[in-house]
C-alpha positions in Angstrom: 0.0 0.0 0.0 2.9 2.2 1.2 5.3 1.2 -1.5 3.8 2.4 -4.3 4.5 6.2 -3.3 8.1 5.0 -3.7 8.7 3.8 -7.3 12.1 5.3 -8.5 12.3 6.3 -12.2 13.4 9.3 -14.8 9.1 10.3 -14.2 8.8 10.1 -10.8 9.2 13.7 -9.8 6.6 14.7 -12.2 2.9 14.8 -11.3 0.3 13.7 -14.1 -0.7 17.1 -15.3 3.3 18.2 -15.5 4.3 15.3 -17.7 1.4 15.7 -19.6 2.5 19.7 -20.4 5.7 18.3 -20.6 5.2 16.4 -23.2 3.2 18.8 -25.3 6.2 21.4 -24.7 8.9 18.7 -25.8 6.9 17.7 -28.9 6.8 21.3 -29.6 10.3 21.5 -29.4 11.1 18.7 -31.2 9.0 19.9 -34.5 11.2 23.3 -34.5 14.2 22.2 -33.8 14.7 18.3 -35.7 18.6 18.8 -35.7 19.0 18.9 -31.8 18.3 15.2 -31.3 16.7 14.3 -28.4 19.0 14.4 -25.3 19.8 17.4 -23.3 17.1 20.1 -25.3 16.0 21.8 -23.0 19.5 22.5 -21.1 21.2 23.5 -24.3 18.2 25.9 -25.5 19.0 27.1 -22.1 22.9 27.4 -22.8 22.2 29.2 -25.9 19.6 31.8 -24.2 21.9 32.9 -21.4 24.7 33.1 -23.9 22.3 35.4 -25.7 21.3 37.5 -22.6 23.5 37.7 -19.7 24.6 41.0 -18.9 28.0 40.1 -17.4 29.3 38.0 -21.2 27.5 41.6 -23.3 30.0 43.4 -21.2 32.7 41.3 -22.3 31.5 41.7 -26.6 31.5 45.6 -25.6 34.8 45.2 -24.8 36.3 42.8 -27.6 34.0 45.9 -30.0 35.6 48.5 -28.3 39.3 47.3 -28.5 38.6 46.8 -32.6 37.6 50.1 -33.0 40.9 51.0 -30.9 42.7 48.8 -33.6 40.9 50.4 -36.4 42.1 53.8 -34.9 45.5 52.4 -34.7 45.8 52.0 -38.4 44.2 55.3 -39.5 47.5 56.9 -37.7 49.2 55.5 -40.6 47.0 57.3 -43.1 47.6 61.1 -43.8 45.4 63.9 -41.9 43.3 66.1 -44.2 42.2 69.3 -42.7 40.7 72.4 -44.2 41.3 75.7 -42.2 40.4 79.6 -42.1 41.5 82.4 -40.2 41.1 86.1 -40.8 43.5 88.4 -38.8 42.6 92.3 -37.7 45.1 94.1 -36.1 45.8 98.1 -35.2 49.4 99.1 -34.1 52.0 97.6 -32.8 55.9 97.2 -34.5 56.6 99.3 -37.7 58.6 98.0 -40.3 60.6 101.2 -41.4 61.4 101.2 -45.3 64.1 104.0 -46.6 62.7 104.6 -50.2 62.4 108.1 -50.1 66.2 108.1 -48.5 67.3 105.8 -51.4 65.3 107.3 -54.4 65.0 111.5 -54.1 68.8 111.9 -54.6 68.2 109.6 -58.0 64.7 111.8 -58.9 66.6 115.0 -57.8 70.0 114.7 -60.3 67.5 113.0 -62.7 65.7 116.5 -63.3 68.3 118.6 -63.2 69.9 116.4 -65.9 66.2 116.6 -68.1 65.4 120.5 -66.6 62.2 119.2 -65.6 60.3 117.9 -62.0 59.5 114.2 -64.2 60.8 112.6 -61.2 58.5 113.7 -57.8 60.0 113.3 -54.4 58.5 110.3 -52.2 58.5 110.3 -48.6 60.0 107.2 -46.6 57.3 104.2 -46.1 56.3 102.5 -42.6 54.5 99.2 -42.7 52.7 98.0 -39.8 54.0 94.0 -38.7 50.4 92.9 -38.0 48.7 93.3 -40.9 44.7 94.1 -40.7 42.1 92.3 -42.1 44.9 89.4 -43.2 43.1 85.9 -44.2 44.6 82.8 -44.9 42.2 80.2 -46.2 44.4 76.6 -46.9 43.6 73.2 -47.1 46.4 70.8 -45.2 47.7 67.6 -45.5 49.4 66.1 -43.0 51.2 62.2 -43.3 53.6 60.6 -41.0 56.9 59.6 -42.9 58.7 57.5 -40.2 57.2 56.7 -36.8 58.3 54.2 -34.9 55.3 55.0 -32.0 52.6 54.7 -34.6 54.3 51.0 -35.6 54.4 49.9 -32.6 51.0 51.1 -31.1 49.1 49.1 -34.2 50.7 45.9 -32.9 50.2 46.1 -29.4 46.6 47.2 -30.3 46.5 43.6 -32.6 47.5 42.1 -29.5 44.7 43.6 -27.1 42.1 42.7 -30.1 43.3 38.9 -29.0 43.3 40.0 -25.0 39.8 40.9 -25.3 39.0 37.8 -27.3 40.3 35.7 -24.8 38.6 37.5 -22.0 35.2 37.0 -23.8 35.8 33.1 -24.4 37.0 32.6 -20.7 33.5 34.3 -19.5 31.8 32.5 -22.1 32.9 29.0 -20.7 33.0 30.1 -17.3 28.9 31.0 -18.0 27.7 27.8 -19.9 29.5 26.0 -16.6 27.5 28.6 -14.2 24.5 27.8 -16.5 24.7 23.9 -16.0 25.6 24.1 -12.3 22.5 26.1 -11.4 20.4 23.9 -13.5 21.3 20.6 -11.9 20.9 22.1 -8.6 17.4 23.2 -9.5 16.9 19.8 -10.5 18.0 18.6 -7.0 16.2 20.8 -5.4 13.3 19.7 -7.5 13.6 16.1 -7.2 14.0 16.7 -3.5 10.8 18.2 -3.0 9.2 15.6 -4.5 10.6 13.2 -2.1 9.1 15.0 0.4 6.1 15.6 -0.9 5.7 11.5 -1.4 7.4 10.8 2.1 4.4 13.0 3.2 1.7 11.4 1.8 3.2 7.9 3.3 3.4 9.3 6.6 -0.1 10.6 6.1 -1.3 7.6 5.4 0.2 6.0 8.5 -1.6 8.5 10.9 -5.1 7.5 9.6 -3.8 3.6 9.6 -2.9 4.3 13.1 -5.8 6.1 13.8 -8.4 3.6 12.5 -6.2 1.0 14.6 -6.3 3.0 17.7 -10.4 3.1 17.4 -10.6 -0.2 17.6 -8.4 -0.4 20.6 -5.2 -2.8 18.4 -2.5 0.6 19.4 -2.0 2.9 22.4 -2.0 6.7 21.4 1.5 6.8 21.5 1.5 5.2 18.2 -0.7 7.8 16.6 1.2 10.8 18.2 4.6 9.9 17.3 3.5 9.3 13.5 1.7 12.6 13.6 4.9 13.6 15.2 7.2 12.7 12.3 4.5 14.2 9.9 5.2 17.6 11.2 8.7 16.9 10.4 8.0 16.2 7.1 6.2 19.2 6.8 9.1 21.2 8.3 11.7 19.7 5.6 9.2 19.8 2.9 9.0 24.5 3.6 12.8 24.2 3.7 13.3 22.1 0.2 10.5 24.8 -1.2 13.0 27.2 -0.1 15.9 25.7 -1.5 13.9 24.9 -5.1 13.0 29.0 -5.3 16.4 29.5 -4.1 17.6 27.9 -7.1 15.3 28.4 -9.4 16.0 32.6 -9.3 19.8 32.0 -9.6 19.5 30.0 -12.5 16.8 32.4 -13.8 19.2 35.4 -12.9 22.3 34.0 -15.4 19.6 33.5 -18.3 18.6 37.4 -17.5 15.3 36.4 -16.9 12.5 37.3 -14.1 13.5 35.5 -10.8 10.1 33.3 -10.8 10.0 32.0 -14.5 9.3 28.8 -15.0 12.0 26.0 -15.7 11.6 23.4 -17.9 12.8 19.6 -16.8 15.2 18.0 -19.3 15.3 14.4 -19.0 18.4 13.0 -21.1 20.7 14.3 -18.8 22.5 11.6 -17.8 23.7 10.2 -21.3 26.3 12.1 -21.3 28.4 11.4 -18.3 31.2 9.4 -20.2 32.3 11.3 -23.2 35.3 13.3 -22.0 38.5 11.9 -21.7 40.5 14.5 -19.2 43.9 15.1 -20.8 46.6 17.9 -19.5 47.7 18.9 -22.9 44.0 19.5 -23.7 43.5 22.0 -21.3 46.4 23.9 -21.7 46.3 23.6 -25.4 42.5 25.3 -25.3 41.8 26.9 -22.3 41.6 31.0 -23.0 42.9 32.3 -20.2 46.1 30.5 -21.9 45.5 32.7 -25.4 45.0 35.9 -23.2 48.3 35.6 -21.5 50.2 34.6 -24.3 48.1 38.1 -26.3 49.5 40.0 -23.2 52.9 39.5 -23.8 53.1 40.0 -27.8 51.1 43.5 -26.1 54.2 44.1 -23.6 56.7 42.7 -26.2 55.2 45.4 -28.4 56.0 48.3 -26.2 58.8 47.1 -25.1 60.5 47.8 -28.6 58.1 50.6 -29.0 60.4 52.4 -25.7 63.5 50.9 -26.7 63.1 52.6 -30.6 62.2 55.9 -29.0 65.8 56.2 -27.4 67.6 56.0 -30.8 65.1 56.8 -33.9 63.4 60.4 -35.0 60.3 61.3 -35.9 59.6 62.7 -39.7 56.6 63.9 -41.0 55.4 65.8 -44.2 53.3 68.9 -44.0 51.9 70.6 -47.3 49.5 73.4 -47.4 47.3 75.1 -50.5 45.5 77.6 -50.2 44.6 81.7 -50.5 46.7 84.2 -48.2 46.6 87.8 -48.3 44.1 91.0 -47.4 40.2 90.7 -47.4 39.0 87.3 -49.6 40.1 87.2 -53.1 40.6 83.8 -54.2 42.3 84.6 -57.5 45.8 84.0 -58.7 47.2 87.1 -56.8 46.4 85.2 -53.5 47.2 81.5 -54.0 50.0 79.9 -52.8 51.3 76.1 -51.9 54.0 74.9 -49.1 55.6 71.5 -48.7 57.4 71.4 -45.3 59.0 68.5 -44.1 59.5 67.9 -39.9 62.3 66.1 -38.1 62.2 65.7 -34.1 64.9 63.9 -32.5 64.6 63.7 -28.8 68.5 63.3 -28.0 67.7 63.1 -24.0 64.8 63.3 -22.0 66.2 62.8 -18.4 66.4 58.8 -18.9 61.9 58.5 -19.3 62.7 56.8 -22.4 65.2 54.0 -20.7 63.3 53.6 -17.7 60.2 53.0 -19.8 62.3 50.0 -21.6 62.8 48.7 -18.5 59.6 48.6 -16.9 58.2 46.9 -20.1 60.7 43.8 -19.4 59.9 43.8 -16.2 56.6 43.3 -17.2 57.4 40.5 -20.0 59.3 39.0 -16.7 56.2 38.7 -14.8 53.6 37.3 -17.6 56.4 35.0 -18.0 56.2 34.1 -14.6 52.1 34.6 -14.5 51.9 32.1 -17.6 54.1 29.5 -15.8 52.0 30.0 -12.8 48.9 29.3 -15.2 50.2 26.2 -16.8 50.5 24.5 -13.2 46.9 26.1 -12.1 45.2 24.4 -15.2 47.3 20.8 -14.6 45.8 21.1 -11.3 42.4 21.7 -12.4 42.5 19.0 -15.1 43.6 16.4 -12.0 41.6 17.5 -9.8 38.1 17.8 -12.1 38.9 13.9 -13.0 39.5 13.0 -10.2 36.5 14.3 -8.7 34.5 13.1 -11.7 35.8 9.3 -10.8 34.8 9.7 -7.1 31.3 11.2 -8.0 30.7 7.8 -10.1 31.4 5.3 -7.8 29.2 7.5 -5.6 26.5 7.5 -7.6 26.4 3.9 -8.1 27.0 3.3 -4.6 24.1 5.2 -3.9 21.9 3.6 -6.6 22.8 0.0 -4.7 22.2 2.0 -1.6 18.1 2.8 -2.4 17.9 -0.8 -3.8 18.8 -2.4 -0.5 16.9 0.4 1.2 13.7 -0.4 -0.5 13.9 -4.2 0.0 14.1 -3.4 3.7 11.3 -1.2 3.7 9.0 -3.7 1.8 9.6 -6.1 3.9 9.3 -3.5 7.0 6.1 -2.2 6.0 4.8 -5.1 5.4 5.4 -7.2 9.4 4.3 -3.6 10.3 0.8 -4.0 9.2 0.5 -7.3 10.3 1.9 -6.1 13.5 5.2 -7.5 13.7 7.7 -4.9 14.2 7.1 -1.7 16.1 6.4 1.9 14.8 9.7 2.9 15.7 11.0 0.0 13.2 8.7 1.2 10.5 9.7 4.9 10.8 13.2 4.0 10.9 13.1 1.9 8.0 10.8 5.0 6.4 13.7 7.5 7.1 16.4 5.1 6.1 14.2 4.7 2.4 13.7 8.9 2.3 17.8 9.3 3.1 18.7 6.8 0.6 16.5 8.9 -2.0 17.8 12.5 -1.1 21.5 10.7 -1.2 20.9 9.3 -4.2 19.3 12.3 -5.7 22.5 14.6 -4.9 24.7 12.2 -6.2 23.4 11.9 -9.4 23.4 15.9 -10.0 26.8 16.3 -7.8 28.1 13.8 -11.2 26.9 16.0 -13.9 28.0 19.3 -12.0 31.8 17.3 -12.2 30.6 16.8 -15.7 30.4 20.6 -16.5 33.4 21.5 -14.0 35.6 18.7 -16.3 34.5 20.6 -19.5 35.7 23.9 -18.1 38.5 22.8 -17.2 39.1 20.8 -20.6 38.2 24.2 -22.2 35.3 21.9 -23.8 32.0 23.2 -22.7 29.5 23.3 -25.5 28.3 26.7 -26.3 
């Protein structure tokens, strides 16, 4: 009678009406979306959407945007600098610019007309031009280009290296979210599956106060019986508001990684544990994969960059080409009298600059020393992780099937418990034991099984392997 709350299959946790919508969702599901076969669905639809929407990994794909558009700025410093320009200049006073023409000329004009006994020749007075010159405009258009740089060089590789930084960064959060993503959603599943344990322990237990009742009536128990069932009932009841805890608990974190609102509903995927022995944990695997790997190794060609960027500025000049056309002269007349062109070519040596330049070299190698040291560091840190994910992965195997013998044994001893119990063979507190040791066995059971796929996901993070 009691046994039948207990069955233990993949459907279990699922009341009538859920497995009926269930159903009718997976069906739906499996019309749209033929290619996905038909294990693990629903957990890789939720992969993809929290790929799609989590706040934390669009932060990251702003940043891998933001350092391409630093690249791309990078290589326009290469390209010449067109600019078109106007000024127009008044100006009163100031230095005189004293020209002797009357000084030079009137003894010329004067021997001139005694020579010709005429006044051909009139006397001029000395001229003063102003230095600022009013109402002076100079309309041009300028191009400027870079001839020999070595900064601009320099800065396009170590921006080509970021680009790769910021790639890296965005594939590390990427994995480190499809693991989050997975996590959560076996835990919800625990937490599901456990309430559903409780929810059937209660309705045994239940059932045992109304046996016991029925049995005190007719005077075959004492009221001890019926009080200490009704006893464990409460709790029941007691674990059963604490797993409901746990289940919302869960249910808004995973929600909360998927961007979602905290109380939307979670779909069950039941395939999940087909795919517990595909990964075969290699060293080389990890450290030939993982990002964080490719974002150390971007971060020194980065430093190795400005290192010879600092090192060039101690011994190489800088040369650049200027040339201007354009109108210059008083008020705007843009005719022949005014136009003008200029070529100028620019040379800028910094011969010493109170040692910046050096120290700078030095600080960047310094710099290449520690990622040197950080990506040895790294190398071990992933070994470790590989080691210890497998290793964890074995142990959460034999625990599972330890477990799964565990609830076998468990429910032969509570058949055969419940059943000298109703023909009064063993006492209550024999039944309730053997009750408890069933429920334990079930809740064990049920945290192994999702404690083996969580080493799953763990394993493909640290395999760099996670799908998504």
């Amino acid at each position: 009678m009691f046994s039948k709350f207990y069955s233990f299959n993949k459907w279990s946790l699922i009341t009538k009406i859920d497995r009926t919508r269930l159903l009718f969702l997976w069906l739906c599901i499996g019309c749209l979306l033929p290619s996905w076969g038909t294990s693990q669905v629903v957990l890789e639809a939720y992969v993809a959407e929290g790929l799609r929407q989590n706040e934390q990994l669009k932060q990251a794909n702003y940043q891998v945007a933001d350092s391409r558009l630093a690249l791309q700025s990078a290589n326009g410093l290469l390209m010449p600098t067109v600019e078109f320009g106007s000024s127009m200049m008044f100006a009163s006073g100031g230095r005189q610019i004293e020209i002797p023409v009357g000084d030079l000329m009137n003894p010329v004009y004067s021997n001139l007309n005694e020579l010709n006994g005429s006044n051909q020749f009139p006397m001029i007075e000395n001229v003063s031009e102003p230095f600022l010159l009013n109402r002076f405009q100079d309309t041009r258009l300028r191009v400027v280009q870079p001839l020999f740089n070595s900064d601009i060089y320099y800065n396009r590789g170590i921006q080509k290296s970021l680009v790769e930084v910021a790639k890296a960064q965005e594939n590390t959060q990427r994995q480190v979210l499809v693991r989050d993503i997975k996590t959560a959603y076996y835990s919800y599943l625990q937490a599901y599956e456990a309430l559903d344990i409780y929810e059937s322990n209660l309705v045994v237990l239940q059932e045992v106060v109304r046996f016991n009742q029925a049995r005190f009536a007719e005077n075959l128990v004492t009221q001890d019986e019926v009080l200490r069932s009704e006893y464990q009932v409460e709790q029941v009841k007691a674990d059963l508001a604490q797993a409901k805890a746990n289940r919302e608990t869960a249910q808004s974190y995973f929600n909360f990684l998927l961007n979602r609102d905290y109380s939307e509903p979670i779909l069950i995927d039941s395939g999940l544990s087909a795919k517990v022995d595909v990964l075969e944990a290699k060293v080389e695997s990890g450290l030939a994969q993982r990002p964080e790997m490719a974002q150390l190794k971007a971060a020194r060609e980065a430093q190795d960059w400005e290192y010879k960027m600092n090192r060039a500025n101690q011994f190489l000049p800088k040369i650049n080409a200027v040339g201007d056309v354009g109108y210059q002269g008083q008020d705007y007349k843009f005719d022949d009298t005014q136009d003008y062109w200029m070529i100028n070519l620019g040379l800028s040596w910094e011969l010493f600059s109170g040692y910046r330049r050096r120290t700078a070299a030095q600080r960047s190698q310094i710099a290449m020393d520690r990622l040197n040291s950080q990506q040895q560091q790294l190398e071990s840190q992933i070994a470790l992780e590989v080691v210890r994910s497998r290793t964890n992965l074995d142990a959460a195997r034999q625990q599972l099937n330890a477990r799964q013998r565990a609830l076998q044994a468990a429910q032969r001893s509570y058949q055969v418990t419940e059943s000298r119990y109703r023909e009064s063979q063993v006492l209550l507190l024999e039944y309730l034991d053997a009750q408890t040791t069933l429920t334990t066995a079930q809740l064990e059971l049920n945290i192994s099984k999702y404690l083996l796929l969580a080493q799953l996901a763990e394993l493909e993070r640290s395999l760099a392997s996670t799908e998504g």
